[in-house]
C-alpha positions as CSV (number, residue, x, y, z in Angstrom):
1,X,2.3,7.8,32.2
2,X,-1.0,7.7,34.1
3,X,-4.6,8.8,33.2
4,X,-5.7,11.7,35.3
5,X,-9.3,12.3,35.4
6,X,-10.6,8.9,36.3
7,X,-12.2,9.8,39.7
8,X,-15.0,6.8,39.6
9,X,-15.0,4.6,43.1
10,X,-11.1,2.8,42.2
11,X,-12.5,-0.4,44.4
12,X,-15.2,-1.4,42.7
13,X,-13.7,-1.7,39.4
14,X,-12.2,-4.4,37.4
15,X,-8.5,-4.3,37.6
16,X,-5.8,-5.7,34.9
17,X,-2.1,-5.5,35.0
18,X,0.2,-6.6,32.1
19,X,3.7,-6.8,33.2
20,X,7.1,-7.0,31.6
21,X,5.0,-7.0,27.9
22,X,6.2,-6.2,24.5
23,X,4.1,-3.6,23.6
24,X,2.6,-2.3,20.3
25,X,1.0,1.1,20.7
26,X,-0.5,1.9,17.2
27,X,2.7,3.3,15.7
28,X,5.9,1.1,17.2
29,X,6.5,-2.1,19.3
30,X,8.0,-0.9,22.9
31,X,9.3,-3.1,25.5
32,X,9.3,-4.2,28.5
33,X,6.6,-2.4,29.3
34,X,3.5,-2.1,32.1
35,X,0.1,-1.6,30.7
36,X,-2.5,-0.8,33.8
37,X,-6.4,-1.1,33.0
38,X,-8.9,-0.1,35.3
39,X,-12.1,-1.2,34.1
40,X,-12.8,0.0,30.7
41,X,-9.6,2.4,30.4
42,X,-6.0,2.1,30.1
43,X,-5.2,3.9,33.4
44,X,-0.8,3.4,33.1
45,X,1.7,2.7,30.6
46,X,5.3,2.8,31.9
47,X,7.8,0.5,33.6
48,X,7.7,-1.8,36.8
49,X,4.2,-0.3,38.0
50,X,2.9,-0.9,41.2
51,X,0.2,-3.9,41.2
52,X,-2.8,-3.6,42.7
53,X,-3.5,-6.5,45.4
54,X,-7.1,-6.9,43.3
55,X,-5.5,-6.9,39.7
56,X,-5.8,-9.6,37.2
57,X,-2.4,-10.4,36.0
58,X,-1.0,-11.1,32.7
59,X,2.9,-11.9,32.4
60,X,4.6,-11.1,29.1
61,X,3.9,-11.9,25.7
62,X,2.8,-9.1,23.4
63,X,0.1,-6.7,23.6
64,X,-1.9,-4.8,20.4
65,X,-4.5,-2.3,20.7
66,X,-8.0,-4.1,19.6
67,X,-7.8,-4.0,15.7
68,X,-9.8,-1.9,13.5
69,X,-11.0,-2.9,10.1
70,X,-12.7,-0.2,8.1
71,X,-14.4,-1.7,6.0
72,X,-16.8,-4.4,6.7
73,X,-20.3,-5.4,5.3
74,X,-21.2,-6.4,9.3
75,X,-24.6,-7.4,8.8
76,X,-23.7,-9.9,6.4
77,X,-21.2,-11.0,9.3
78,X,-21.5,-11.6,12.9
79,X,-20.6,-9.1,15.3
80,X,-19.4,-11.8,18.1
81,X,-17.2,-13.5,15.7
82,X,-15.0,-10.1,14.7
83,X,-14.7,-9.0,18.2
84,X,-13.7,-12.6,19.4
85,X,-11.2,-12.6,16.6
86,X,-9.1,-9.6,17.8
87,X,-11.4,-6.2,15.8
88,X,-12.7,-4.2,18.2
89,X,-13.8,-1.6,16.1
90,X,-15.4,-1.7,12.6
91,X,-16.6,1.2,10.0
92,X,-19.3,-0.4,8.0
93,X,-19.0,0.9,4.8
94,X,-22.6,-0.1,3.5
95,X,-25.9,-1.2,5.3
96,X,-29.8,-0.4,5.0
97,X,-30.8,2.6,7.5
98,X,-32.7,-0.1,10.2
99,X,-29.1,-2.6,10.5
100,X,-26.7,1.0,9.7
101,X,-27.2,3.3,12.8
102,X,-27.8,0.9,15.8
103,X,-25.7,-0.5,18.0
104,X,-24.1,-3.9,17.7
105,X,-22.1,-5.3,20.7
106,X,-19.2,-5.8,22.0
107,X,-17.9,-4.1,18.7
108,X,-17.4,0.1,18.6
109,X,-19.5,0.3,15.5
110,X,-19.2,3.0,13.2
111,X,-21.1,3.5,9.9
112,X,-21.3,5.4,6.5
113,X,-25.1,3.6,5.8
114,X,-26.1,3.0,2.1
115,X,-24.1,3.6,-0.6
116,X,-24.9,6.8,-2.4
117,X,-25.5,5.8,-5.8
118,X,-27.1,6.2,-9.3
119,X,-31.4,5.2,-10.2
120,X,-29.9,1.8,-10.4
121,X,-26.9,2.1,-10.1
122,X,-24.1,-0.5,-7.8
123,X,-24.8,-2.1,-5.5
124,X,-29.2,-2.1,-6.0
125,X,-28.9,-4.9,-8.7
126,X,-26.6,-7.1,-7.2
127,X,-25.5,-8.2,-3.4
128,X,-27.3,-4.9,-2.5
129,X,-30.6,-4.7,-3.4
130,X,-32.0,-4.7,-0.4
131,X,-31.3,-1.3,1.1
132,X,-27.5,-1.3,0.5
133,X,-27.5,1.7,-2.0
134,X,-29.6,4.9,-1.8
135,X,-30.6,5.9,-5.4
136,X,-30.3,10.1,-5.7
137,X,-30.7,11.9,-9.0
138,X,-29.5,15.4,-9.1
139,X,-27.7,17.7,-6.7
140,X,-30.6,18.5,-4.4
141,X,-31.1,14.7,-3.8
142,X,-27.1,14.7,-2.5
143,X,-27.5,17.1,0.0
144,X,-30.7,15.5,1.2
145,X,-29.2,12.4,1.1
146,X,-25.9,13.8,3.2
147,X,-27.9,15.4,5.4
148,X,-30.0,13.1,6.5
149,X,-27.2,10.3,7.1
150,X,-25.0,12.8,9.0
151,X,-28.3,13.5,10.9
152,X,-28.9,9.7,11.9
153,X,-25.0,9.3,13.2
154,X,-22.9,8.2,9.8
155,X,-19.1,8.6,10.4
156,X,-18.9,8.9,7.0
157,X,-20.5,9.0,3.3
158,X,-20.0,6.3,0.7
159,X,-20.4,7.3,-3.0
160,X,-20.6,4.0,-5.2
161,X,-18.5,4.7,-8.7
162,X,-19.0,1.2,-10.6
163,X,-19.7,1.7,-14.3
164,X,-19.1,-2.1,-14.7
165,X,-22.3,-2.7,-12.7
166,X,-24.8,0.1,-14.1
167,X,-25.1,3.8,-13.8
168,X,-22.9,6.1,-12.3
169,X,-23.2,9.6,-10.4
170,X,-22.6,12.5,-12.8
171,X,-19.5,14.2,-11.7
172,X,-21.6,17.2,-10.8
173,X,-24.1,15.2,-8.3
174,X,-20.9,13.8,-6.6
175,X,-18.7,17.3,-6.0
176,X,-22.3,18.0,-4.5
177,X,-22.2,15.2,-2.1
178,X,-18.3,16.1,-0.8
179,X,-18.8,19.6,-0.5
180,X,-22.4,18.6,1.8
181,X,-20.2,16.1,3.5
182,X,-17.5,18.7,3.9
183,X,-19.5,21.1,6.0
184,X,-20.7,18.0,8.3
185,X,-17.1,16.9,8.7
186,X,-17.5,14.1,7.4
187,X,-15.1,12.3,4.7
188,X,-16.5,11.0,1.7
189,X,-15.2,7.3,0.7
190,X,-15.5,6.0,-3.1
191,X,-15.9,2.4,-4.2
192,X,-13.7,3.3,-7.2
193,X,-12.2,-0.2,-8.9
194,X,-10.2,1.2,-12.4
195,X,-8.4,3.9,-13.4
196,X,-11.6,6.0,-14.9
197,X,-13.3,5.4,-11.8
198,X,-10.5,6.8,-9.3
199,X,-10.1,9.7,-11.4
200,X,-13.3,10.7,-11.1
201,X,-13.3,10.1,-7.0
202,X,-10.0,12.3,-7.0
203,X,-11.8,15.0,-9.5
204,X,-14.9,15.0,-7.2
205,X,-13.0,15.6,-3.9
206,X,-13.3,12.1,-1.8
207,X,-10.7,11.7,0.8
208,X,-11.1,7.7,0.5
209,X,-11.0,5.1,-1.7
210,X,-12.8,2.2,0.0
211,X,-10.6,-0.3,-1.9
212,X,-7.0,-0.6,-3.1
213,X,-7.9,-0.5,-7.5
214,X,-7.7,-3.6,-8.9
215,X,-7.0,-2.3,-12.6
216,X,-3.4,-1.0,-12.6
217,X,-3.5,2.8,-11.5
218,X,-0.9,5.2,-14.0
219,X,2.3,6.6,-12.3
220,X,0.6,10.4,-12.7
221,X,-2.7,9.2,-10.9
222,X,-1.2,7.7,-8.5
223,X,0.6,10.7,-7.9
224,X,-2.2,12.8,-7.5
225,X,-3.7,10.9,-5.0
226,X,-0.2,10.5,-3.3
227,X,-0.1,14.7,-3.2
228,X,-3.9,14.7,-2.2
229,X,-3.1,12.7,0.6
230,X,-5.8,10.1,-0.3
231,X,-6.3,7.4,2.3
232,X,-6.5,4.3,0.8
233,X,-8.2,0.9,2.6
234,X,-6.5,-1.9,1.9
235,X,-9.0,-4.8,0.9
236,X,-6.8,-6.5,-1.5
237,X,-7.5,-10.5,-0.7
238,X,-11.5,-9.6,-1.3
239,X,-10.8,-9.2,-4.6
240,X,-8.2,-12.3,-5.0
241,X,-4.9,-10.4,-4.3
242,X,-3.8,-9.9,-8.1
243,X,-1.0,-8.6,-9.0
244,X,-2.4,-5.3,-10.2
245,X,-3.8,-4.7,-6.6
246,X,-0.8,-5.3,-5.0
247,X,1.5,-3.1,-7.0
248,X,-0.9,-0.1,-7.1
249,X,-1.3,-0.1,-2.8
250,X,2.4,-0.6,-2.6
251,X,2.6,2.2,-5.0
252,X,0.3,4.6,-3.5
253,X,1.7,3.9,-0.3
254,X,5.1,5.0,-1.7
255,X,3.3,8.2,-2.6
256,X,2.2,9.2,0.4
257,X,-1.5,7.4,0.6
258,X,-2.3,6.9,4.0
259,X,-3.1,2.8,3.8
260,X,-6.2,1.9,6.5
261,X,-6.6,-2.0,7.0
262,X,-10.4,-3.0,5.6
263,X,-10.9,-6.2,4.5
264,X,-14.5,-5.9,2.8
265,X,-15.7,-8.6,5.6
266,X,-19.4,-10.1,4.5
267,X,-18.3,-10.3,0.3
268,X,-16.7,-13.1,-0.2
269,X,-15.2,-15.7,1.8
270,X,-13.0,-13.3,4.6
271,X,-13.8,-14.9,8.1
272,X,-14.6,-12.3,10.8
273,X,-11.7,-11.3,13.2
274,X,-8.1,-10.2,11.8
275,X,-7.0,-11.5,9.1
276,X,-3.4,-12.0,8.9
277,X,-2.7,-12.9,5.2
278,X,-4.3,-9.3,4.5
279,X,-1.9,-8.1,7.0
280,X,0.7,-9.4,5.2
281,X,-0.4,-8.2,2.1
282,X,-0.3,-4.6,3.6
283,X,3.6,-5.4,4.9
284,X,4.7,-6.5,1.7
285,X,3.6,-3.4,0.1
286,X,4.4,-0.6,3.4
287,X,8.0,-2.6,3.8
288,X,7.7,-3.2,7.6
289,X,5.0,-5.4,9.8
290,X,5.1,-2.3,11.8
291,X,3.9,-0.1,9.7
292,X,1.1,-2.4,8.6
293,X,0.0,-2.6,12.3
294,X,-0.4,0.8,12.6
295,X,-2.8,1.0,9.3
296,X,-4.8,-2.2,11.2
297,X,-4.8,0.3,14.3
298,X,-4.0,4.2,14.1
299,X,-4.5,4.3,10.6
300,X,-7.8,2.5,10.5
301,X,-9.0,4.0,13.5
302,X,-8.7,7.5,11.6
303,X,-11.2,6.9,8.9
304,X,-13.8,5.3,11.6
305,X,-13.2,8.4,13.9
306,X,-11.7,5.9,16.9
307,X,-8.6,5.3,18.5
308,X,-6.5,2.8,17.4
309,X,-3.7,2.7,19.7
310,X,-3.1,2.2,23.8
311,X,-2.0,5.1,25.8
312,X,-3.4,6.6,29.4
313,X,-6.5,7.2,29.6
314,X,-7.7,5.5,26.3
315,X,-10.2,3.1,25.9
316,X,-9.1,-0.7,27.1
317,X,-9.8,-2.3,24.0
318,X,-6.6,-5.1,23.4
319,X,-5.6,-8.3,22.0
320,X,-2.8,-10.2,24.5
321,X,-0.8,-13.2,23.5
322,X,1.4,-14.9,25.8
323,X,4.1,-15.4,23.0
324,X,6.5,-12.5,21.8
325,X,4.9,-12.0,18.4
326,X,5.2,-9.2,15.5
327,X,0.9,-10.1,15.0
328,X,-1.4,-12.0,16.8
329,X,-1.2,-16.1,17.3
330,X,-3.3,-18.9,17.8
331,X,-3.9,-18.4,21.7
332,X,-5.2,-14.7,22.1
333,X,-6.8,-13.1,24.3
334,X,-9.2,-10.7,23.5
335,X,-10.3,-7.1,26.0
336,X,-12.8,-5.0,25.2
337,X,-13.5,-2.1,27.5
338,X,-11.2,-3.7,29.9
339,X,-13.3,-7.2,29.9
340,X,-12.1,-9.7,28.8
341,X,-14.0,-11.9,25.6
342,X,-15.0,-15.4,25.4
343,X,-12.3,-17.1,23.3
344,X,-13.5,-17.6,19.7
């Protein structure tokens, strides 16, 4: 399959051929298979293409999209280290306004800003206090709020529902911040930890809970969630990777929970780039690797509004190894719009 529509000047760009690769496209491995990037996009996938006399050549091993983790804390991170690590994308899912909507390179940075929260409500008397959380009282102050996020570029709106670490949002306040996020398009993710807590994110509408629960969710919730096709970000070994955690995102996964790969990055002691033992966390509790590639790619790139996978005339964002692996290894290589990183 080629890309049609890329008319820039073909000799003056940066060539890259991956030959005779096993591929993962964002939902299944394929292989042997071609990949052709010119510059920043992925121009061919197919079989035996024609290489260009100019190309950069790769010669089998496996190739992944560039991972996407959708939820990161990125300024309490380093933007050079995730990339170098194999994420090519990120959603920040809380930031001040001045670090939130600018760019950060090499990543694709997408962002929900602050945290919509209570007067003093989590996270503005903990890790947050210094512009993580935007404090609104009442439902005028959550349209505001909403509209003035959308305005400054968020891809999405993060309501903070922590009653273990002061106020929380009357339930009222919050249906007013979905339903102003709904007309923008925008999907509203809840930091929602117990049981009470994700009730109240599924009563008020949120398509997202930020994190898998860490209090063991009841069979009829997680049913409702399930049936309100609830996407659910992974982010189990920020919170130590209990038990509870791990039965309740196997269980919503069962469901039907769509399961996005997050891993909370900048809390805690997560180390920028892809981690693998939250991968496996994700495997265990989808029942194939495959499956949790594709919430580390497609699924993640969903909820940050990007593409997770490789086809024609997508972006060239990819992680190589030479080895035939089911996730990266030790000796990656890194591409992001078709160039290729400095090894980490």
């Amino acid at each position: 399959v080629h890309a049609q529509g890329h008319r820039r000047d073909r000799r003056r760009l940066k060539v890259t051929h991956f030959a005779g690769i096993r591929l993962f496209d964002g939902s299944v491995f394929r292989e042997p298979c071609d990949v052709l990037v010119r510059d920043a996009i992925v121009e061919a996938v197919g079989h035996s293409l024609p290489v260009p006399p100019d190309a950069i050549q790769r010669r089998g091993g496996t190739l992944f999209p560039g991972f996407v983790d959708a939820h990161v804390h990125l300024s309490l991170s380093s933007a050079d280290g995730v990339a170098r690590g194999g994420v090519t994308t990120v959603l920040d899912l809380g930031a001040p306004d001045a670090y939130a909507f600018a760019a950060h390179p090499p990543l694709t940075y997408r962002t929900a800003g602050p945290l919509l929260t209570a007067p003093g409500g989590y996270p503005t008397r903990s890790w947050g206090a210094g512009g993580y959380g935007l404090e609104i009282d009442g439902e005028s102050e959550a349209r505001s709020a909403v509209a003035r996020l959308a305005d400054q570029g968020a891809a999405m709106i993060k309501v903070a529902i922590e009653p273990r670490e002061g106020p929380v949002l009357a339930l009222e306040i919050l249906r007013a911040v979905t339903a102003s996020a709904g007309k923008r398009s925008l999907r509203v993710a809840a930091h929602a930890l117990d049981a009470a807590s994700v009730g109240i994110a599924l009563q008020c509408g949120a398509g997202v809970l930020a994190h898998t629960p860490v209090d063991r969710l009841p069979d009829n919730l997680v049913r409702s969630l399930g049936a309100a096709g609830v996407t659910v970000v992974s982010t189990v070994r920020a919170f130590g990777a209990g038990k509870a955690a791990r039965h309740n995102l196997a269980a919503l996964a069962a469901a039907g929970c769509p399961v996005a790969y997050g891993t909370d990055l900048g809390n805690g002691a997560i180390r920028p780039g892809l981690d693998t033992r939250e991968l496996a966390i994700i495997a265990e509790a989808t029942g194939s690797i495959s499956a949790a590639l594709t919430a580390a790619t497609k699924g993640a790139g969903t909820v940050a509004g990007a593409r997770g996978n490789i086809f024609a005339g997508g972006p060239a964002d990819l992680v190589w190894t030479p080895e035939r692996e089911d996730v990266p290894g030790d000796r990656n290589e890194v591409w992001k719009d078709g160039a290729r990183l400095p090894p980490s």
